[in-house]
C-alpha positions in Angstrom: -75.9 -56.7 25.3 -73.1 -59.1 23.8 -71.5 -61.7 25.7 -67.9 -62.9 24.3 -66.8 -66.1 25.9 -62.8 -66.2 25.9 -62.9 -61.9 25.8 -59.7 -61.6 27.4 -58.0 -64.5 25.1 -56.3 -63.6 21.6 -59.0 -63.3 19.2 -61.8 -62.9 21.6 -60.1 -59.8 22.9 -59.6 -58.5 19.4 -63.5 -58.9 19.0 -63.9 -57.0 21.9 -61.6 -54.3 20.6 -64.0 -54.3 17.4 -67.4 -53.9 19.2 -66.0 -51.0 21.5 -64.6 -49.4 18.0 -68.6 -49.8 16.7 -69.7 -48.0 19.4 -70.8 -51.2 22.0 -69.9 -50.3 25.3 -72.6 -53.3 26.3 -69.7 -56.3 25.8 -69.8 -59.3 29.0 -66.6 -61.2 28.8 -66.4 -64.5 30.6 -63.2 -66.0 31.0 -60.3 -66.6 33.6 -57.5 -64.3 33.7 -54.7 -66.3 35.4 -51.4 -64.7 36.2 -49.8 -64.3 32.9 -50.6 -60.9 31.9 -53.7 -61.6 29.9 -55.7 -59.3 31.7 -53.6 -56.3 29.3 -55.5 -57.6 26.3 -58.2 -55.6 28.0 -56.7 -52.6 29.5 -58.1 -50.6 26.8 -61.5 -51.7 26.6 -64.9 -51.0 28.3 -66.8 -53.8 29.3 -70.2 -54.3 31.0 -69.9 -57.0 32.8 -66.5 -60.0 33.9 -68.3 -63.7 34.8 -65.7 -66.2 35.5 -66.7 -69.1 33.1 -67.7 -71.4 36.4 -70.7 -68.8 37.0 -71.7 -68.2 33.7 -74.5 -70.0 33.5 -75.9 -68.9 36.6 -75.2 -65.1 35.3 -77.4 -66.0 32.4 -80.6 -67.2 33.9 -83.0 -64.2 32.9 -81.3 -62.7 30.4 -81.8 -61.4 27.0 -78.7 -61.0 25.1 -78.5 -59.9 21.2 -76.0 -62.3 20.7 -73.3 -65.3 22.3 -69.8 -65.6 20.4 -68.1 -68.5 22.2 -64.4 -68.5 21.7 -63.7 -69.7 25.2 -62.0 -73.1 24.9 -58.9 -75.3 25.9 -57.0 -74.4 22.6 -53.1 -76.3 23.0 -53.0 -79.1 20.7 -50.8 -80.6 23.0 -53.4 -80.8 26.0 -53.6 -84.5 27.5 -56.6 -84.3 30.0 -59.5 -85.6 28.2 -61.9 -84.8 31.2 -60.6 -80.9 31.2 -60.8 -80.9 27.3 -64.0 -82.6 27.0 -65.5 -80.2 30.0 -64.2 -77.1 28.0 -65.0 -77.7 24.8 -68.3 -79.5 24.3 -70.4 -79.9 27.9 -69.6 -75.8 27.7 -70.8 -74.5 24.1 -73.3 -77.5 24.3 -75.3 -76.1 27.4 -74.3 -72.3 25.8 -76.0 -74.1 22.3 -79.2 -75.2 24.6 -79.1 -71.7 26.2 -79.6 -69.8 23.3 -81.8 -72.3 21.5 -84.2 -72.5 24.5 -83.6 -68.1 24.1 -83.9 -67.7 20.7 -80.5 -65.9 20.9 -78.4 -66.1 17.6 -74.6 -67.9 18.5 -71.3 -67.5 17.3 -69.0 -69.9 18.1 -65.1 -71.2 17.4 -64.7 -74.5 15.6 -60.9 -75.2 14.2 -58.9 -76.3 11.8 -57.5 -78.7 13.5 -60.7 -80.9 13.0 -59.3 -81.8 9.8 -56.3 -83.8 11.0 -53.5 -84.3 8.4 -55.1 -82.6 5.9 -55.1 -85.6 3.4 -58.6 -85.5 2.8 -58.7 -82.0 2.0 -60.1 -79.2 4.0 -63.5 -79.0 2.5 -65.9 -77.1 5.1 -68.5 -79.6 4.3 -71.4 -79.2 7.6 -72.9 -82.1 6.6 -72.8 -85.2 9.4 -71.4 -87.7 6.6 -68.7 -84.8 6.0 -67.7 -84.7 9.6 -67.8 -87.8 10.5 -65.3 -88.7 7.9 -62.6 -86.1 9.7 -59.6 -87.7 11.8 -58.1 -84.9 13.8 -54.6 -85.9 15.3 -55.6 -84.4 18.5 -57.6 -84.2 21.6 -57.9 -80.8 21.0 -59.6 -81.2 17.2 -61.3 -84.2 18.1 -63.6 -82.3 21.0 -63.9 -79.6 18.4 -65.5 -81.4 15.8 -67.2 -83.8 18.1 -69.1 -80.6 18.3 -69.6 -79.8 14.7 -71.1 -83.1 14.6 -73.8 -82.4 17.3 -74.8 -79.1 15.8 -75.0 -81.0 12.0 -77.0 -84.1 13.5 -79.7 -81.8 15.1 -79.9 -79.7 12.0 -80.4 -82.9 9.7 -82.8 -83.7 12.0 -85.1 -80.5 11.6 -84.4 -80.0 15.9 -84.6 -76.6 17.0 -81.4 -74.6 17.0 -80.6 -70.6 17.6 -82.4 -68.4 15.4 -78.3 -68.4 14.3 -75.8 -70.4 14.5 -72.7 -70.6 13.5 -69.5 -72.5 13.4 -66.2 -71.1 12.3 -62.9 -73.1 11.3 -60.0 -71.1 11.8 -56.8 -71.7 10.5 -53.5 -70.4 11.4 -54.6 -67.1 13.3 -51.5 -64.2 14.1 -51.7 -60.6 15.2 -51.6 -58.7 18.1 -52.6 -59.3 21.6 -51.4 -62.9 21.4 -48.6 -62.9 23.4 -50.3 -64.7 26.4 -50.3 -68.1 24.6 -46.7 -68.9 25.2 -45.8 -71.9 22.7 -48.5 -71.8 21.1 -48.2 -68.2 19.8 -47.2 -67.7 16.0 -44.0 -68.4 14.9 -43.4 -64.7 14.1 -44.5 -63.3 17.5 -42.2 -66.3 18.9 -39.8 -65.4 17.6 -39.3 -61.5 16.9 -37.2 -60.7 19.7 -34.5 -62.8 17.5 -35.6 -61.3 14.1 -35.0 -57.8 15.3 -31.9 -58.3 16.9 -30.4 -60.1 14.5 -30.1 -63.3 15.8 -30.2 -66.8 13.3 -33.9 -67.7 13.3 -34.3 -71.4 13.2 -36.9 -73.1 11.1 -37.8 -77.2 10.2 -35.9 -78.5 7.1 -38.3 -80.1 4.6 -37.9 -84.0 5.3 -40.2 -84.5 2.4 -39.4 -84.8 -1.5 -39.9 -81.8 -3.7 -40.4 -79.7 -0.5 -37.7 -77.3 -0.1 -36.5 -76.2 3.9 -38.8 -74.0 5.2 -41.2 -74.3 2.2 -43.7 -76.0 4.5 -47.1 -74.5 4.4 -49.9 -73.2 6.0 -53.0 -70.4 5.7 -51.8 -68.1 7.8 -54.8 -65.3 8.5 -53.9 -61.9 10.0 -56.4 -61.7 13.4 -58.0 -58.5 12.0 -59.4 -60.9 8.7 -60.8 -62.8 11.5 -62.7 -60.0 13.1 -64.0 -58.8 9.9 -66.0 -61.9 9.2 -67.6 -62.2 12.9 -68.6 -58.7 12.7 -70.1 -59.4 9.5 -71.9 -62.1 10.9 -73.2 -60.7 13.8 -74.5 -57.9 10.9 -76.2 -60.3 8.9 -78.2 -62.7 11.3 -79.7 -64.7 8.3 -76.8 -66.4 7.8 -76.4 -70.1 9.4 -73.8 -72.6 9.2 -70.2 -74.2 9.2 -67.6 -71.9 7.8 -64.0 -72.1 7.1 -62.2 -68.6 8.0 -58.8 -69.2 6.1 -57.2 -66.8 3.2 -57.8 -69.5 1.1 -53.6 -69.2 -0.1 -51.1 -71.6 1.8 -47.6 -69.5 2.2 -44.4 -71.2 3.5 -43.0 -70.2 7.0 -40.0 -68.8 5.2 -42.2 -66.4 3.4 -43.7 -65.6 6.8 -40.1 -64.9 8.3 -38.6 -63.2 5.6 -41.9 -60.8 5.2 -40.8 -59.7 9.6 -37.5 -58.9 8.1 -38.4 -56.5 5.1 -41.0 -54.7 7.6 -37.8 -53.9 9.5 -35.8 -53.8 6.5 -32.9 -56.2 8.0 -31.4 -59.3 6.2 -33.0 -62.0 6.4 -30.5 -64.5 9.1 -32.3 -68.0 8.2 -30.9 -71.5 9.4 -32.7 -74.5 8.7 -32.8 -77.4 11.4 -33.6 -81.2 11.4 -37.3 -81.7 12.0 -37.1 -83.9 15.6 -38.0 -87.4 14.5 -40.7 -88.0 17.3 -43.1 -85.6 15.2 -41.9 -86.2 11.1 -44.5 -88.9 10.6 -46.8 -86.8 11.7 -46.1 -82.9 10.3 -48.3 -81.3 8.4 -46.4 -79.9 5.1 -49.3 -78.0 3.7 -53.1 -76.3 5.0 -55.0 -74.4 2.8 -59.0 -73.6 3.6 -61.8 -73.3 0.8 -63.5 -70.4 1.7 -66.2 -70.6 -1.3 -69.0 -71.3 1.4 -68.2 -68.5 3.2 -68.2 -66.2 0.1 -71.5 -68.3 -1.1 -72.7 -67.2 1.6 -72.3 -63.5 0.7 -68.6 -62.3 2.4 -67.4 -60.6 0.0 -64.6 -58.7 2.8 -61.6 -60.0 1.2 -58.6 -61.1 3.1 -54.9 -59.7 3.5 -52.1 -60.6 1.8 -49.6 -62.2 4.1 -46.9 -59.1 3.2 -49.3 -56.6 4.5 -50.1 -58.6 7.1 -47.0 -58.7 8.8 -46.1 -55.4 7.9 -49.1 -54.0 10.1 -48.6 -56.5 13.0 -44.8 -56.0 12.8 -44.4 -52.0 13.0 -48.2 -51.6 14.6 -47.7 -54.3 17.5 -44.9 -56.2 17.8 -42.0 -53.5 17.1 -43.2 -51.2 19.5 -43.5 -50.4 23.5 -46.8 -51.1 24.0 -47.8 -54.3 21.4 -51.5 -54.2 22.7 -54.5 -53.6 21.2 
């Protein structure tokens, strides 16, 4: 039996998708459904077991599970409760750390990108405590993240017992289907489809930066199936321990992104570039781009897709079509 915290969330729900496919009918989700349609990230699949998240620890007592992969979490980078937050995303994946420490059952769970702040120290997946504490994420929602990371790396330097696995994983700018729940904070492209395909002007930042053209800025953008493929690799290859980036390892611009929906639907691209509003310039990231040599060190050797391809298959397998689900 698998348990996947946040199951009926984006890329926990695509995880799910992945394990039914391999033939697990034996996935627990825990995770809280809410009223805005998340529960259709599921409709397809066969679970085992629901546990909202506040009896999840109860529901565990007894149990042997093959493996935890925790991507349940407060994930807005705009959240302002530190209590919520800190409840969330440490007290939870620290008492599901102790549970499968104490259970000798390997765990999975979702670190972020957003740990590494501005990005001006570079993006280095160092696990090492001197590493993390040297991070300065810009947000509530990183900083409870790798206040995490740093628990797990102190008890490793320290030779304490930890699952027979364990495993942290930094993702970057995650897109694909089944995301549609996430309102604002849903890609760029699934935002803003709707306007692409009926050919309405798209809007995107102009570059208030020297030598960075409108629309030019950057990020790692990683198609959610990528993101799948590593998990499932990991939960194939138990030895493997650590803090891992899960980028492409290529930054693309979010004009490249845009134009890439258009040519799937082979329409013109309709681009119009807009002032950046000045309450976020001094603090907009231009450019993120993971090192993923640790995780290919480490023996991946599954490639990722090119951002093209990408949005070719989320655009006419998902997003261009009645039912976008997976």
């Amino acid at each position: 039996m698998l348990l996947v915290t946040g199951g009926a969330g984006f890329i926990g729900s695509n995880v799910v998708a992945a394990l039914n496919d391999a033939g697990r009918s034996d996935v627990v989700v825990c995770d809280i459904l809410g009223h805005d349609g998340k529960w259709r990230n599921l409709a397809k699949r066969q679970l085992a077991d629901f546990v909202p998240p506040a009896e999840l620890m109860g529901w565990l007592q007894g149990r042997r599970l093959d493996a935890i992969i925790h991507l349940g979490a407060i994930s807005s980078t705009t959240a302002t409760d530190g209590d919520l937050v800190m409840e969330a995303n440490f007290k939870t994946p620290l008492r599901l750390l102790d549970w499968c420490t104490a259970s000798a059952t390997p765990l999975i769970y979702a670190s972020s990108a957003a740990t590494y702040g501005d990005g001006e120290q570079g993006f280095d997946d160092d696990g090492s405590v001197e590493a993390l504490k040297q991070l300065r994420p810009m947000n509530l929602y990183g900083w409870s993240k790798n206040l995490f990371d740093l628990l797990v790396a102190d008890r490793r330097a320290r030779g304490e017992k930890l699952p027979p696995q364990c495993v942290g994983l930094k993702f970057f700018n995650v897109f694909g289907p089944n995301e549609y729940h996430k309102g604002t904070m849903m890609s760029v492209l699934a935002r803003r489809f709707h306007d692409i395909k009926s050919g309405r002007v798209v809007q995107l930042f102009k570059s208030h930066r020297e030598g960075i053209a409108d629309g030019d800025q950057r990020r790692d953008f990683i198609y959610v199936d990528d993101v799948v493929r590593v998990v499932m690799w990991l939960l194939a290859t138990p030895e493997v321990s650590g803090l891992f980036n899960v980028g492409t390892g290529t930054a693309r611009s979010f004009k490249d992104l845009i134009v890439s929906a258009y040519n799937a639907l082979g329409l013109k691209p309709n681009i119009q570039y807009v002032d950046m509003p000045e309450q976020i310039r001094g603090s907009y990231q231009y450019f993120t781009q993971s090192e993923v040599d640790r995780l290919r060190h480490a023996g991946y050797n599954g490639g990722f897709t090119a951002l093209e391809d990408a949005v070719d298959a989320y655009v006419t397998g998902f997003l261009n079509r009645t039912d976008r689900y997976r």
